[in-house]
N, C-alpha and C positions, 0 to 999 in steps of 0.2 A: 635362546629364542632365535627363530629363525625368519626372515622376511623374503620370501619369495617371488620372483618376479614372474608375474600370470597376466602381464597386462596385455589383452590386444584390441586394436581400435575395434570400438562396436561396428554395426551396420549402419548406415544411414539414417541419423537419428530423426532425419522427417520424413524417412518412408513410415508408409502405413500397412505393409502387407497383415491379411487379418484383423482388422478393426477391431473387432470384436470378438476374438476370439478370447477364451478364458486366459488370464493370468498364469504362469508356471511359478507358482508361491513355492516359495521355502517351505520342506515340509519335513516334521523330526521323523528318525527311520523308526522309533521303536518304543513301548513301554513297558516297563516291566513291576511283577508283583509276585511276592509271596507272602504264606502265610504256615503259621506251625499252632493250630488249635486242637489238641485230643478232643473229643466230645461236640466241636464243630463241623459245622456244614460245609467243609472246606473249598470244593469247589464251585460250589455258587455262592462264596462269597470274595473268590477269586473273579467268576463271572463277573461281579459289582463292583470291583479292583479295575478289571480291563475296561468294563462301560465307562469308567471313569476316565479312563485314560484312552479311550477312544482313537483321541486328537492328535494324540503319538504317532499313528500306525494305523491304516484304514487297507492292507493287503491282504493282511492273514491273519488267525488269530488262532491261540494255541493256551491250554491246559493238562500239566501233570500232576498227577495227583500220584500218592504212594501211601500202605495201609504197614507199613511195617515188613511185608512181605515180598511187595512186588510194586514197580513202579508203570504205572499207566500215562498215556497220553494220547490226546484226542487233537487234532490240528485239521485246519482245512481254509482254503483261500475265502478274503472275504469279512464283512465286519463282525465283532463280535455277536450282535442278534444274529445274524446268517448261519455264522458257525456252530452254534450252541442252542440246543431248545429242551426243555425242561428234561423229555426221557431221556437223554444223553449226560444231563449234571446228573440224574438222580442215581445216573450207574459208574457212576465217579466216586467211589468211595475211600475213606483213608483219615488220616491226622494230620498230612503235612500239602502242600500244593505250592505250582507256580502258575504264573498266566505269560502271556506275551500275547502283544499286537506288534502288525509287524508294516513298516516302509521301508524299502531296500535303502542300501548304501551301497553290499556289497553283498552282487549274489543276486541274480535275477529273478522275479516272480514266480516263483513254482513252489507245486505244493513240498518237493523235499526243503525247501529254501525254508517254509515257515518254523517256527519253533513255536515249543521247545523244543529244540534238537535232541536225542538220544542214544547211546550209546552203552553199551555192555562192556562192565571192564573184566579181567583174566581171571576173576574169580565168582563173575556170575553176578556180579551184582549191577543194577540201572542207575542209570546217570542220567538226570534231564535236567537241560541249559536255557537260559533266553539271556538273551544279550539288547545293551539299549547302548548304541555307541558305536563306533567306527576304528577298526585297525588299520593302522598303515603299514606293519611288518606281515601282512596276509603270506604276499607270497615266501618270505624267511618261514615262516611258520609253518605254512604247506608244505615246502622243500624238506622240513625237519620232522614233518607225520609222515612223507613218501619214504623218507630211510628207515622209518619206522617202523614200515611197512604198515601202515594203519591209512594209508590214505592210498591214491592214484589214480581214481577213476578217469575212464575220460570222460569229455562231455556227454552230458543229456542222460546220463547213468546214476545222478545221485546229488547229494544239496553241495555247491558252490561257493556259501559261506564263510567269511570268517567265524563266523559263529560256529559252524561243525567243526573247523579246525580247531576249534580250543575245545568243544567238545571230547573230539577223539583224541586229544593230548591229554585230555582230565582222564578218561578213562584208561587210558593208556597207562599214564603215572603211576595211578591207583593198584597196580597188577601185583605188586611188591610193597605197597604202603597204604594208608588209608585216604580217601578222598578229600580230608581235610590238609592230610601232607602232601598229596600232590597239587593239591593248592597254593600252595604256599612257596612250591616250587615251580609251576606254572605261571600266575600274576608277574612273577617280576621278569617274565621275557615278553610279555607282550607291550606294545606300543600301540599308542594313541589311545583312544576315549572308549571307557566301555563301564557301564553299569550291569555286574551280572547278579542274578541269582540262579541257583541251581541246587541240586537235591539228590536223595538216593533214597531207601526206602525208609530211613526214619529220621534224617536231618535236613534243613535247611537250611541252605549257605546264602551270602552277597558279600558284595566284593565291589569296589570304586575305582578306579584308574589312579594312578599316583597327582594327578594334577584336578579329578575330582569337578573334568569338562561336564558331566552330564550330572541332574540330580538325582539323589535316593537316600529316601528316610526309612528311620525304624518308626515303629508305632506300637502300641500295647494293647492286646484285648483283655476282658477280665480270666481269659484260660487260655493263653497262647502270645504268639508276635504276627507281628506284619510288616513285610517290606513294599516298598513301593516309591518308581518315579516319582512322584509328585504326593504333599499332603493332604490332595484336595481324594486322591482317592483311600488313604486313611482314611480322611473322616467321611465318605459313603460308607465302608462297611463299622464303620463304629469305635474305630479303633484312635487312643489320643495320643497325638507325635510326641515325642521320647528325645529323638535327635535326629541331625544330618549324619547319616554312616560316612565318616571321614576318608579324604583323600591316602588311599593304599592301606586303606584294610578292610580288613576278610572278620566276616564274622559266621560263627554256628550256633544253631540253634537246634534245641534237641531238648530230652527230659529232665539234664542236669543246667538245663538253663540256656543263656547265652553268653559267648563268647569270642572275647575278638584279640585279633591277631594284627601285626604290624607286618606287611607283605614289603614297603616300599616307606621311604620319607616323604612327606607329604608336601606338593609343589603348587598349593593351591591356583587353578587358572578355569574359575568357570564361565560355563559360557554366558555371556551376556544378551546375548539374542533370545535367551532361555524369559530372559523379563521383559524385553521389547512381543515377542510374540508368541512362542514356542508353549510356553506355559498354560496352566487355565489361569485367569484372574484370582480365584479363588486358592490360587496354592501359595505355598510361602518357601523360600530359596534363601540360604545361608539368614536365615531371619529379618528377612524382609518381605512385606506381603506383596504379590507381583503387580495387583491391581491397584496398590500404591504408586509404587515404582511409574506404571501408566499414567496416572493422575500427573503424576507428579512431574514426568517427560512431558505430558502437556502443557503445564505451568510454564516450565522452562522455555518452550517452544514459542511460546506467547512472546516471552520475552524476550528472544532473540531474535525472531521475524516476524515481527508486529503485523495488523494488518487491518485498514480503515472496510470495516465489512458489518452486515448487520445481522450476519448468525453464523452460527458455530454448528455443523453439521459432520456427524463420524461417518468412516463408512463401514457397515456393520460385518461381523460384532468387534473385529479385534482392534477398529481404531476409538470404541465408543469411549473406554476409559481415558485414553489421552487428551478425545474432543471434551469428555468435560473441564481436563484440567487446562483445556486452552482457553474456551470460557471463562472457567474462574480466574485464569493467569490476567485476561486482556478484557473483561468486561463485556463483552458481547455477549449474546444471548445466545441459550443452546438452544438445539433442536433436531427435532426428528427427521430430516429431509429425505431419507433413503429407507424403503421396507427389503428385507431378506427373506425370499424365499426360503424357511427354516428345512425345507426338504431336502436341499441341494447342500448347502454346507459343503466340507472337504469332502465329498464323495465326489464334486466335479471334476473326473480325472482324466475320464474318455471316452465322452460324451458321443454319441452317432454324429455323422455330418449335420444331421438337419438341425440337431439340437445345438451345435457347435457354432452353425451361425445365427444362432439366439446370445449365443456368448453371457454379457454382462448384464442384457436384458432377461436372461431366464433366473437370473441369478439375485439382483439387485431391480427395484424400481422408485421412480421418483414420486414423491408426495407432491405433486404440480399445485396446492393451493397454498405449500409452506413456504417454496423454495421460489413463486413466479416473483418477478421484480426486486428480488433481493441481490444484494452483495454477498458471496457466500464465502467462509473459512470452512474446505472440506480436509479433515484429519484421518489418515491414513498410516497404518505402520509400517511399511515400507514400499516401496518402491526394486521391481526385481530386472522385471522386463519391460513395464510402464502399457504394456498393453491396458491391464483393466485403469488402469487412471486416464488412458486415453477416451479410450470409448464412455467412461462415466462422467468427462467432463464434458463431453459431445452431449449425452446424454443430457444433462443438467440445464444446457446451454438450450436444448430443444422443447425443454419443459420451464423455459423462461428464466432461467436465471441471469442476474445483468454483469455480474462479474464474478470469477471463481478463483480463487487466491489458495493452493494445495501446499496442505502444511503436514509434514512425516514426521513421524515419531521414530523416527530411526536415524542413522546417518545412509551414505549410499553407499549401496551392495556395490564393491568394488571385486573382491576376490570370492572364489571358492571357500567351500568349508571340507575341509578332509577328516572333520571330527563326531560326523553324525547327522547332517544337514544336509539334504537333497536340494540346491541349487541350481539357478537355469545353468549354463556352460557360460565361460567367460565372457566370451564371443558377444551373449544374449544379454548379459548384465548392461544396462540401458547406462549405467555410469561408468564400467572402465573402460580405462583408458584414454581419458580423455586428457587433453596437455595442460589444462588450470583448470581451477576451482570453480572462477566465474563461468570460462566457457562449459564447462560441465553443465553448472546449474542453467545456464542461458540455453544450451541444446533439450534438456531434459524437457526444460519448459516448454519451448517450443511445440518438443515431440507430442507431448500431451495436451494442447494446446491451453495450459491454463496462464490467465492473467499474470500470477507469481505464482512463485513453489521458492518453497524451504524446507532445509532438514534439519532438525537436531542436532546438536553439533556433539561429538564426542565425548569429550569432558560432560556437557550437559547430560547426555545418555547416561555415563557411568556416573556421577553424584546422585542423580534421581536413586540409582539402583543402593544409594550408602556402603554401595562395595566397595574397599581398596581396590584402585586401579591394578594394584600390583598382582592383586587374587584374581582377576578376569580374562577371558579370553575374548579378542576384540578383533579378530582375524580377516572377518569377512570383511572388516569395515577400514582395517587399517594393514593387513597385510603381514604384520606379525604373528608368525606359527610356533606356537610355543614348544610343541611337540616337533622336533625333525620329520622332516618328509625323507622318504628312501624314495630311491631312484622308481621300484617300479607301482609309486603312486599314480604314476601318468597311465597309467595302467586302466583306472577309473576303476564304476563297481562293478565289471566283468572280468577284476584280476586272475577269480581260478579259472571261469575259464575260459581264457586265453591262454591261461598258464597247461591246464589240461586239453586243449585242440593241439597249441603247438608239439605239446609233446607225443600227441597222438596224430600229427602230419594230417590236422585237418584245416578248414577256414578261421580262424577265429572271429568270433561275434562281434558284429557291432555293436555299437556301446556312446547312445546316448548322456555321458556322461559330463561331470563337473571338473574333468581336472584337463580340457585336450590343451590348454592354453601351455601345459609344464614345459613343451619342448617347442614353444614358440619362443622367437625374441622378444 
């Protein structure tokens, strides 16, 4: 395990540029699902897989499908409704399918970027991949598909991905063996976090990262399997969870069953942010339900930053579960103080100017006859760049509330995530860097102007989750990387290309990114 120093002093924790302008929330890059039903409707009920998992990935979204003869795929930027409409599933036909939604890490917005990516291996047969997870060996990986001759584009000629790189190494392998051997000798060169499934024209493979950062279960139909990120979209298409697909192995599925393989020794380190936010409430992770987990961070929170208030209000949806268990932790009464625009949701990404400075009001509005003359406990799960807790405590404060006491259900975003988690940049993280604890919390508070703030303290986070600490990854919040970073992580998620302009003696791209902090002191 490795702990990396990314700290550099934020900006002016009581400037206010942009009031109001939306939040830059943590957002997972990716979700993934397959299914292997003969006699099923297989890709619309991959469709019902990705609706479910949505929440993953709001850039692109992508289906393959294969009938035994030939593998198909349909991809286009954009949310699952967008991409997909009835005459399009209906000419999706076959026994086996994958879906993917997609949020970059690595590999900028473009329609080649979405998956499932595709490939053709040396004997004619298809390959489709989706990837949920993050590689930090991209560019080692790359350098080893260009001697391969299987890679080199330069820019703006084709997908950027880590994902197409292991793609074209699958199909590649596969030229001389079968795609389950090139699996097997593929998995254990890659590094970092990646939940895959992929397929050819009559199996269906998934595969976990030896440390088993991201999740993914198996599930059972009455004539077939199902894989998928999360349980909660098992049970949309019908399907009853079976198990978590363990940390470094490979499983196939096909007519003589399933079956699994040991790729790598298992280094259990999942991510814990996955039960603070990432997750649906409704899903369940190493056998624990998440909207427990929230409850139960809220309890916890209660009791470590009390607070003389006379309600308890979330702010909607992902801090509702914690606000009730701060209620029931501290006796105060909940309630409903904040309505959600249900239209806007994670779609608020990039909004026009005008709608931009509507910010937290297009998004969020106050219940004024709940919330006027009250002492409020508002429960939030994290805290990134403190913008939208700023302006919603302005907010609150102009719809009469007499005091605002902001309790997190998280600990604070200190570090990047290099494992799957689209992060502000260091820089932007409202907590690093700062020289103590107190003066942290006392600038935070400030920034946002509420009366107090508290976070969740660590320890409290992880026992809510009944994970062993020793099985979690807790990176963002404490700086330990379980997985080694290579050098050209600072690279961010425009590593190919950069890696493809330099080699082709162009500009390289800028790159809004989560890691520029690597080669700071």
């Amino acid at each position: 395990m490795t702990r990396a120093d990314l700290s550099v002093h934020s900006p002016n924790l009581l400037s206010t540029p942009d009031l109001e302008g939306p939040e830059n929330e943590p957002r997972e890059e990716c979700g993934v699902f397959g299914v292997w039903a003969p006699g099923e409707d297989v890709a619309k009920m991959t469709y019902y897989g990705l609706y479910a998992l949505q929440h993953r990935g709001q850039e692109a979204a992508g289906i393959a499908v294969a009938d035994g003869a030939q593998v198909l795929v349909f991809k286009d930027l954009g949310l699952v409704s967008q991409v997909f409409d009835e005459q399009t599933l209906a000419a999706m036909n076959g026994h086996v399918a994958i879906g993917h939604c997609r949020y970059s890490t690595t590999g900028s917005t473009t329609w080649e970027n979405a998956q499932p990516i595709f490939r053709t291996t040396a004997a004619g047969s298809g390959v489709a991949l989706g990837h949920n997870g993050n590689l930090v060996n991209t560019a080692a990986l790359s350098d080893r598909a260009r001697e391969a001759g299987i890679m080199g584009r330069p820019r703006g000629t084709g997908a950027t991905s880590d994902s197409d790189v292991v793609g074209a190494l699958l199909a590649h392998g596969a030229a001389d063996s079968t795609i389950e051997q090139a699996a097997m000798e593929l998995l254990p060169t890659l590094e970092g976090a990646f939940c895959l499934t992929f397929m050819d024209e009559n199996t269906l493979y998934a595969a976990r990262d030896p440390h088993g950062v991201r999740p993914l279960s198996l599930g059972r139909l009455d004539r077939g399997w199902v894989v998928a990120s999360e349980t909660a979209a098992l049970d949309i298409v019908g399907a009853s969870f079976v198990r978590d697909i363990e940390p470094g192995e490979l499983l196939a599925i096909d007519a003589d069953g399933v079956r699994s393989s040991r790729f790598a020794a298992p280094e259990p380190k999942g991510c814990v942010f996955e039960y603070v936010y990432l997750a649906r409430p409704d899903s369940v992770i190493g056998g624990r339900s998440v909207h427990s987990t929230r409850v139960e961070i809220g309890r916890r929170l209660a009791e470590e930053h009390p607070a003389e208030a006379d309600l308890v209000i979330p702010v909607p949806e992902s801090g509702t579960p914690a606000a009730v268990g701060y209620a029931q932790g501290s006796g105060i009464p909940y309630g409903q103080g904040l309505m959600k625009n249900a239209y806007v949701g994670r779609t608020f990404i990039q909004p026009s100017q005008t709608i931009r400075q509507l910010g937290i009001r297009l998004k969020l509005n106050p219940l004024r006859e709940v919330i006027r003359g009250k002492r409020l406990v508002v429960v939030d799960d994290s805290i990134v760049r403190g913008n939208t807790q700023r302006a919603l405590v302005r907010m609150l404060r102009e719809a009469g509330a007499l005091e605002i006491h902001v309790r997190i259900a998280s600990p604070p975003v200190r570090w990047p995530c290099f494992y799957g988690i689209d992060f502000a940049s260091p820089a932007e993280l409202i907590a690093n860097g700062m020289d103590s604890e107190d003066g942290m919390l006392e600038g935070v508070r400030q920034a946002i102007g509420a009366d107090s703030l508290g976070y969740i303290s660590i320890d409290g986070m992880i026992g809510a989750s009944e994970q062993p600490s020793t099985r979690l990854c807790a990176a963002c919040f404490d700086g330990n990387y379980p997985i080694p970073l290579p050098k050209e992580t600072a690279m961010g998620k425009s590593v190919l290309e950069k890696l493809f302009a330099s080699a082709s003696g162009l500009d390289a791209p800028a790159d809004d990114d989560n890691v520029s902090a690597l080669s700071r002191p």
